[in-house]
N, C-alpha and C positions, 0 to 999 in steps of 0.2 A: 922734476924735483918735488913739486907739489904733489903733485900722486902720490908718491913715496910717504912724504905725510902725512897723507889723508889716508894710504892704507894701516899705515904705525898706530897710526892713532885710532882704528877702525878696529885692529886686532886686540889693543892693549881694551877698546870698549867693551869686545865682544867678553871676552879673557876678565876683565873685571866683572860685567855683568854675569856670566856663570860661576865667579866663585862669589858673588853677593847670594847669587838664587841657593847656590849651592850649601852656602853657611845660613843664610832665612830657613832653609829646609831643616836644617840639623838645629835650629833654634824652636822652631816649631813642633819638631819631634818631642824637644827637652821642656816645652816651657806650656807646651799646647798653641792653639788656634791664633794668632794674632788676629786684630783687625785689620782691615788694608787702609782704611780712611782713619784718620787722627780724629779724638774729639774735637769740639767745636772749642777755641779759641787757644788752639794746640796746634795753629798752621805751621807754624815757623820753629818749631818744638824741635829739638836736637834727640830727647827721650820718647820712646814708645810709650803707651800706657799701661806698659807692666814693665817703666823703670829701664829697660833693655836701649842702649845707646841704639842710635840711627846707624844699618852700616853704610859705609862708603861703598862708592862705584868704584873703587880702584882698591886693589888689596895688595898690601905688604908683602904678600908670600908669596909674590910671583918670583920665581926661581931665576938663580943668572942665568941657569941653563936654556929656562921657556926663551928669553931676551933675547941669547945668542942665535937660538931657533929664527926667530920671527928677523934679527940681522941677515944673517946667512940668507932667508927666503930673500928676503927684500931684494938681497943683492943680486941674489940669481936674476929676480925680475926685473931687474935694472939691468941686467947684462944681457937679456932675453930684448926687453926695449930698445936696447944700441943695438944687437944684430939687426934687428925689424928694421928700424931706420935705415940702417947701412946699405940692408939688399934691397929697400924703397928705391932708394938711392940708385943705387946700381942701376935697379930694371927702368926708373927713367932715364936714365942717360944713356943705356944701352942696347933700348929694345926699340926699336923702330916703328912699330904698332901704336907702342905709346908717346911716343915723340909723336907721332901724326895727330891721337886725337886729343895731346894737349895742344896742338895751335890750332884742331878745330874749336876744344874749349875756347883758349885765348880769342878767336875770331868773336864767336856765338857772343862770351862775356859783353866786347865791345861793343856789339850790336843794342844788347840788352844794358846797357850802360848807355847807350845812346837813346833810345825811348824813356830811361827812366830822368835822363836830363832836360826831354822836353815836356814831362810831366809840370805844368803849372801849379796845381797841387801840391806836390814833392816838395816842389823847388818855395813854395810859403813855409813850407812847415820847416823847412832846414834854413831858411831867414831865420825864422821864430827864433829855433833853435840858439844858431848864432848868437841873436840880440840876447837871449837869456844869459850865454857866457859872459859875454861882455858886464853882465850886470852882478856877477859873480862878486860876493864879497872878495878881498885881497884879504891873502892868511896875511896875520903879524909876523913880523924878522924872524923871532925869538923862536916862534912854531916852526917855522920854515924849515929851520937851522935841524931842529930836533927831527926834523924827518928823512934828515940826510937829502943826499945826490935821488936824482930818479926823473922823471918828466913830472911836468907840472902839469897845473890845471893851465889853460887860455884866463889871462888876467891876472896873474899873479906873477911876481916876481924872481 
């Protein structure tokens, strides 16, 4: 589901910044050469210094139709994602190859789970670790509440 966001908002980026380049260009045509740097104590300036407003990263004119576009894809790709998963699925559960060398994984893991618990080393720094939580401020009720349901931090309420 994050993915899915992160490309929405990837494509609406790309899709703003070329119709920004793409209106800079046709202002540049009409008005000549802009500067790219602001004058000096024009950081935070909303205006160019020839008067021309700042444009936005995101443009108005993006059509219903681009929108419906970039839905539709999305959805495929989310429907492309559920297959993928499903026949994951499948071929572990029904391909005998792979059943074998995930309880060689599973074995190896333990092994290596087993060296890394007599690691003296390891085993100070995830005290450390530990004692740091515990030392965790406690969020107030009021915060808590506003964050809704979810897992919490270790220490808090």
């Amino acid at each position: 589901m994050i993915n899915l966001k992160i490309a929405r908002l990837m494509v609406m980026l790309v899709l703003g910044a070329s119709l920004c380049a793409a209106a800079d260009d046709k202002n540049k045509e009409k008005n000549g050469a802009v500067p790219l740097t602001p004058p000096s104590g024009a950081l935070f300036s909303t205006n160019l210094p020839s008067g021309q407003p700042k444009s936005s990263p995101f443009s108005a004119e993006i059509s219903a139709d681009f929108i419906k576009k970039v839905m539709e894809t999305s959805a495929r790709i989310e429907g492309c994602k559920k297959e993928i998963a499903e026949r994951q699925n499948y071929l572990y559960e029904s391909n005998p190859q792979i059943k074998a060398y995930r309880k060689q994984m599973i074995e190896m893991q333990s092994q290596i789970n087993k060296i890394m618990e007599a690691d003296k080393e390891l085993a100070d720094m995830r005290l450390n670790r530990d004692i740091l939580w515990t030392t965790m401020p406690v969020l107030p009720k009021a915060r808590e509440q506003q964050m809704g349901p979810g897992p919490r931090m270790p220490g808090s309420r």
